[in-house]
C-alpha positions as CSV (number, residue, x, y, z in Angstrom):
1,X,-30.6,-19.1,-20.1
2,X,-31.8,-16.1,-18.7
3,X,-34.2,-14.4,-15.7
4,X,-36.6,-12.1,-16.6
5,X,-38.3,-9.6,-13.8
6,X,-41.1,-7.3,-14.6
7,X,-42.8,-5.0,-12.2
8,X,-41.9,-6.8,-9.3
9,X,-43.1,-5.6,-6.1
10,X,-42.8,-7.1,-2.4
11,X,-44.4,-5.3,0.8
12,X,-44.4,-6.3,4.3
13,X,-47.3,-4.6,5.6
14,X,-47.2,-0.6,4.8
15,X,-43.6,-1.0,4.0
16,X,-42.3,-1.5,0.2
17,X,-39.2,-3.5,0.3
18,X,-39.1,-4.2,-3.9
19,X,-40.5,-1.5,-5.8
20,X,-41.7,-1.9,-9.6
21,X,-38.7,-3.8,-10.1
22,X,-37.5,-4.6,-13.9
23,X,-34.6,-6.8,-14.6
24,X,-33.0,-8.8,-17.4
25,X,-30.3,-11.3,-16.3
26,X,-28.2,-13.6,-18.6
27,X,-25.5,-16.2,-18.8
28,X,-22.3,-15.1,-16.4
29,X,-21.6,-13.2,-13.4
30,X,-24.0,-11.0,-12.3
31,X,-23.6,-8.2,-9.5
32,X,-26.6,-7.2,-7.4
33,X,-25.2,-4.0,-5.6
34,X,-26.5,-1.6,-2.7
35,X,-26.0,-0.4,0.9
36,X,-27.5,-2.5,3.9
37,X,-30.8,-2.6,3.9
38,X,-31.9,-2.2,0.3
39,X,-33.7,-5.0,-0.8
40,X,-31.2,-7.7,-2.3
41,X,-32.1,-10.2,-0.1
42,X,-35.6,-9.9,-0.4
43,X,-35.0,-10.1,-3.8
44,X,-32.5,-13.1,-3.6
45,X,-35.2,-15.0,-1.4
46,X,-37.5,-14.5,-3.9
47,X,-35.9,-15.6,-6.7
48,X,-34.6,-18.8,-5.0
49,X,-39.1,-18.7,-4.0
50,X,-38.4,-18.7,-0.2
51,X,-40.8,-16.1,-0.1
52,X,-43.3,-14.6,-2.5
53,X,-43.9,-11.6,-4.6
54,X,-46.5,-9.3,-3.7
55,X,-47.0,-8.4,-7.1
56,X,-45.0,-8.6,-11.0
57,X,-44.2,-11.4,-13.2
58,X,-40.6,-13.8,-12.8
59,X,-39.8,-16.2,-15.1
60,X,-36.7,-18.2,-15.0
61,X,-35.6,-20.0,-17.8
62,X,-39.2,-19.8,-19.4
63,X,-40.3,-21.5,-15.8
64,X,-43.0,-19.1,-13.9
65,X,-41.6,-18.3,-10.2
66,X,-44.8,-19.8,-9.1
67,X,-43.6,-23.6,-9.8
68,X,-41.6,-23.6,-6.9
69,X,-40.4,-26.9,-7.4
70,X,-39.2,-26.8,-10.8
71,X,-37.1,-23.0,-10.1
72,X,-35.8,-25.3,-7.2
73,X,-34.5,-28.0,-9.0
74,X,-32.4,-25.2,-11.4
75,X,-31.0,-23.0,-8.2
76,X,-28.5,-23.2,-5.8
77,X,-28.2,-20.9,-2.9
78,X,-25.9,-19.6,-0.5
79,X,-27.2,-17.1,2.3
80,X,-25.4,-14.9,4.1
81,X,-26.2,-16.3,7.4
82,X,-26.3,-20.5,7.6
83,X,-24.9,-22.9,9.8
84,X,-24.2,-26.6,9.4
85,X,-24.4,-29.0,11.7
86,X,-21.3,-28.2,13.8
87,X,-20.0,-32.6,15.2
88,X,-20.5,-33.4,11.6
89,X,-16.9,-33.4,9.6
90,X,-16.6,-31.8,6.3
91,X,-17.3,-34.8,4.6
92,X,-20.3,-36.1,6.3
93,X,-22.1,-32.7,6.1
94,X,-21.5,-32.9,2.5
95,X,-23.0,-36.8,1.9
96,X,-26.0,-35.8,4.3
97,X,-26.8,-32.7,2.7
98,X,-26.1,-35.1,-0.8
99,X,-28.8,-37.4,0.5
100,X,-31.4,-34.6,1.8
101,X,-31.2,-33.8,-2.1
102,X,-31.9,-37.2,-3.4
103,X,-28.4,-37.9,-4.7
104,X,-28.5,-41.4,-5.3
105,X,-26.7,-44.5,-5.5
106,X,-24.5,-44.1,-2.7
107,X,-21.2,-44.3,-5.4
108,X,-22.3,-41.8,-7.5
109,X,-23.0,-39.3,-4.2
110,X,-19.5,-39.9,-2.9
111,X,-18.0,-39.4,-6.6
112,X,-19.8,-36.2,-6.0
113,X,-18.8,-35.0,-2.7
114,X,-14.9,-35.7,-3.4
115,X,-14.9,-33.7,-6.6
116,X,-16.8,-30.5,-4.7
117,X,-14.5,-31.1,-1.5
118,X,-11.2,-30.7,-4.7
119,X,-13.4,-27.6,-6.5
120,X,-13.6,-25.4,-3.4
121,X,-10.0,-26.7,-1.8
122,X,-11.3,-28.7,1.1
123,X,-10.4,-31.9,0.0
124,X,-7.7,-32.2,2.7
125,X,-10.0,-31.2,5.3
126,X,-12.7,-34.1,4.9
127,X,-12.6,-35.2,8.3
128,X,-12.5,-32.0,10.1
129,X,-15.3,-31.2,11.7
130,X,-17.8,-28.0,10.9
131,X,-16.8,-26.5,14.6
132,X,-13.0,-26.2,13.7
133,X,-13.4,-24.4,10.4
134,X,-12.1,-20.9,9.3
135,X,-14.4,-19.0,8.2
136,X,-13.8,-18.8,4.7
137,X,-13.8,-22.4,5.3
138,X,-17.1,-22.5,6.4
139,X,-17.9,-20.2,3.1
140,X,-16.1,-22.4,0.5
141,X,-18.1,-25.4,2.5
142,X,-21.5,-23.3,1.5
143,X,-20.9,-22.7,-1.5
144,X,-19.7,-26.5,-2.0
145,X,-23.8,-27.4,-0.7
146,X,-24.8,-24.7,-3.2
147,X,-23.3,-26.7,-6.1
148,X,-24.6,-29.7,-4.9
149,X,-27.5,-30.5,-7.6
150,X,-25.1,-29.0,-10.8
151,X,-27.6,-25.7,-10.6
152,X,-27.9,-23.8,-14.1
153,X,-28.2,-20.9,-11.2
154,X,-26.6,-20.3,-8.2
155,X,-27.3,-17.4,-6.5
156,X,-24.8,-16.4,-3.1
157,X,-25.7,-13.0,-0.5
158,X,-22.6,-11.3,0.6
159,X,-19.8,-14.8,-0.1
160,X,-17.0,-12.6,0.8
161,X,-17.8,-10.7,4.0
162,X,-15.5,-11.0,6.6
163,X,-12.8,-12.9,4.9
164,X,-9.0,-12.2,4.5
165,X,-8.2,-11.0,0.9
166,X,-6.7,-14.8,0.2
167,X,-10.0,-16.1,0.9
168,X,-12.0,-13.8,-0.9
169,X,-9.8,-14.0,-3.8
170,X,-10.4,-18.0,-3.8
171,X,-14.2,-17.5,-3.7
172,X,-14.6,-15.1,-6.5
173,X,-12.0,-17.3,-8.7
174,X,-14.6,-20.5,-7.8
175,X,-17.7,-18.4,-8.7
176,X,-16.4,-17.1,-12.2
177,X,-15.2,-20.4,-13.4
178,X,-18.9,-21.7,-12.4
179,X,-20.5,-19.1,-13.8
180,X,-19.8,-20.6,-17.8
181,X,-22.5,-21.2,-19.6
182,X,-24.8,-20.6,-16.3
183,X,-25.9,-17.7,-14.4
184,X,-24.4,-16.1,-10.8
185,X,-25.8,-13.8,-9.2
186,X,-23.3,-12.3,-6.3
187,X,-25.2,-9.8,-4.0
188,X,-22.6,-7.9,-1.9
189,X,-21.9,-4.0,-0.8
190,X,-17.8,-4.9,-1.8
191,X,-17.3,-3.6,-4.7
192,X,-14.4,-4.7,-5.1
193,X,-15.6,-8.2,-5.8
194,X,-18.9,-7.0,-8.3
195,X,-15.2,-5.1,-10.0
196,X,-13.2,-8.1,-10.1
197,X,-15.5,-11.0,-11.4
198,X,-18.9,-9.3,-13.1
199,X,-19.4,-7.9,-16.4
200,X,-23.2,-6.7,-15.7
201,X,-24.7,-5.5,-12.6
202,X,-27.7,-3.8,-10.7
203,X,-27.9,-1.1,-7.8
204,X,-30.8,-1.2,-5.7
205,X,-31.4,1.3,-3.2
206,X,-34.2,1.0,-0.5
207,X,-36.2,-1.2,-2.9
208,X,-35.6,1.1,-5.7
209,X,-33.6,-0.2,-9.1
210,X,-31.2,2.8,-10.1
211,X,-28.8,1.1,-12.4
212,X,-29.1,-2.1,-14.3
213,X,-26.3,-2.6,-17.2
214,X,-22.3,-3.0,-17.5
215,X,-20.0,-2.1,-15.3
216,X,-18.5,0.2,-18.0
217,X,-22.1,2.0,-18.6
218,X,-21.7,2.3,-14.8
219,X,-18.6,4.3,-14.5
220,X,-19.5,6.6,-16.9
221,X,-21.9,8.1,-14.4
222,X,-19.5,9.8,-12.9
223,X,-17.5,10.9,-15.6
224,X,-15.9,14.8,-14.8
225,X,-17.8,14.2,-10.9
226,X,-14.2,12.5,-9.2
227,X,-11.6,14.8,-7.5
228,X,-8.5,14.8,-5.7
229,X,-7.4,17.4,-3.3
230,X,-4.9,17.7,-0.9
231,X,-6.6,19.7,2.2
232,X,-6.2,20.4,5.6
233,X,-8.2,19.0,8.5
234,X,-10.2,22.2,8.5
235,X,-10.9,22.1,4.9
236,X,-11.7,19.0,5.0
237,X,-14.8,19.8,7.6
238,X,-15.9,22.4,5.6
239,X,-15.9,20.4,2.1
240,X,-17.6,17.8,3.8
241,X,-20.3,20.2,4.4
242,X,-20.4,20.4,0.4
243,X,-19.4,17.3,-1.3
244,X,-19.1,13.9,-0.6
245,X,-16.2,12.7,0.0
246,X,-15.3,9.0,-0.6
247,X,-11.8,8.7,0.9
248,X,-9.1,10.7,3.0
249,X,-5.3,9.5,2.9
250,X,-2.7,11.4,5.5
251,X,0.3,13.0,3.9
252,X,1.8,14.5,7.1
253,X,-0.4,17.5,8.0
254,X,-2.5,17.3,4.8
255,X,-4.7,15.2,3.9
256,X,-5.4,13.7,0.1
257,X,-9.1,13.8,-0.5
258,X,-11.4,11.8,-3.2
259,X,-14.8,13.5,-3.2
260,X,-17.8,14.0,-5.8
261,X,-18.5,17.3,-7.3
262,X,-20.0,18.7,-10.4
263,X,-17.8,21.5,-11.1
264,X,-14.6,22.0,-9.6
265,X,-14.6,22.1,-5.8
266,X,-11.6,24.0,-4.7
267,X,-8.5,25.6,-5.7
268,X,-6.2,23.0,-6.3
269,X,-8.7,20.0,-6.8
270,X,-7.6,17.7,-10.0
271,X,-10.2,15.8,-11.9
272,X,-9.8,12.2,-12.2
273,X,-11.0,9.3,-14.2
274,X,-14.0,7.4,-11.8
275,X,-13.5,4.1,-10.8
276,X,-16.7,1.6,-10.1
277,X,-16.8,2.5,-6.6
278,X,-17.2,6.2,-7.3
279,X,-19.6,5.9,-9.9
280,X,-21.3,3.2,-7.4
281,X,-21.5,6.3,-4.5
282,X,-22.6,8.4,-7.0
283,X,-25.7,6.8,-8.3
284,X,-26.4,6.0,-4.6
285,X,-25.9,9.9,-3.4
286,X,-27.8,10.9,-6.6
287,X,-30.9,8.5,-6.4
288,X,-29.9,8.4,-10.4
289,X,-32.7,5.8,-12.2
């Protein structure tokens, strides 16, 4: 199982939003990372053919993106921004959006519905209606939809944003033990949750690919580029001038500093090991391909 991207390009107008794009994804969890703006939705909308390609070949699973109806009988997707319809109850939603998809007989739909209500933990909140859910609620009841036709790829834009760390723990748990044997792609700018749940990922900046490989490759990019330094406010101003800096932390009157430099910035800086989200920062500041 796999989806293979070459030289994929998408413009609107003048403006490039997917530039030359070349990507190899495989079975598991894969993280599409970058700030606001970049392109992973774009990319995420084609791949799931809710738009189309300007130019560039996509194949998924041997299937051209062009037979839109075969790629969507194989995907399942979860946007960032949906809505269900908000008098329906949990379970209803489900069983309609069960029979919009051709589930059929009746039985075998509500067999299904009961054991995607258990999977995502809303099982005990069948008859609650889509107006009185949380929202990680309303997430786990998304991705729920997204499951609905047993997809060999799911593909879900930003499933964590704006939930409490219980809830986005939950989510990222559901989406690994999924992703066996098929593909996930989690597009997101936590990365905390590409950390936690994906073993290869991609950065894309302003339509631009500037990583694509493991997470491990990934930190290595800033190897001997992470300090600490413990500063004072008008230090800090003038390093930030300088470096970058990716966190402050107050000890009293000082404050402890994680910044980005290749050589060593100040007196008393101390080189670190780089965790994702600095080498992440760092391939972002750098425009590294």
């Amino acid at each position: 199982m796999s989806i293979s991207i070459l030289n994929l390009t998408k413009k609107y107008g003048k403006k490039t939003a997917l530039n030359n794009i070349n990507l190899n994804i495989n079975e598991g969890m894969f993280g599409l990372l970058g700030p606001n703006g970049a392109g992973k939705t774009t990319l995420m909308r084609i791949l799931t053919t809710l738009i189309k390609k300007t130019d560039g070949i996509i194949t998924i699973n041997g299937i051209n993106i062009e037979r839109k109806k075969d790629i969507r009988k194989i995907i399942g997707y979860l946007p960032q921004d949906f809505s269900f319809y908000p008098s329906m109850n949990v379970y209803e939603t489900l069983d309609y959006l069960g029979v919009l998809c051709n589930i059929t007989p009746a039985p075998k739909r509500k067999s299904l519905v009961i054991e995607l209500l258990n999977k995502v933990n809303l099982y005990q909140h069948k008859k609650v209606k889509v107006k009185a859910l949380s929202g990680g609620m309303k997430r786990r009841l998304g991705i729920a939809q997204a499951l609905l036709n047993n997809p060999q790829i799911l593909i879900v834009d930003e499933p964590t944003a704006g939930l409490d760390p219980e809830e986005r723990l939950r989510l990222r748990n559901l989406l690994t033990d999924f992703s066996n044997k098929r593909i996930v792609i989690l597009s997101t700018h936590i990365v905390e949750d590409i950390e936690s749940t994906c073993e290869n990922l991609a950065i894309i900046k302003e339509g631009n690919l500037l990583f694509s490989g493991k997470v491990g490759d990934l930190t290595e990019k800033a190897k001997d580029s992470v300090w600490i330094a413990t500063l004072s406010i008008d230090s800090l101003n003038e390093i930030k001038n300088k470096y970058p800096v990716i966190s402050t932390v107050s000890e009293g009157d000082l404050l402890k500093t994680r910044l980005l430099s290749h050589k060593k910035p100040c007196e008393n800086a101390v080189k670190i090991n780089p965790s994702i989200e600095d080498a992440y920062i760092k391939v972002v500041k750098d425009g590294e391909i």
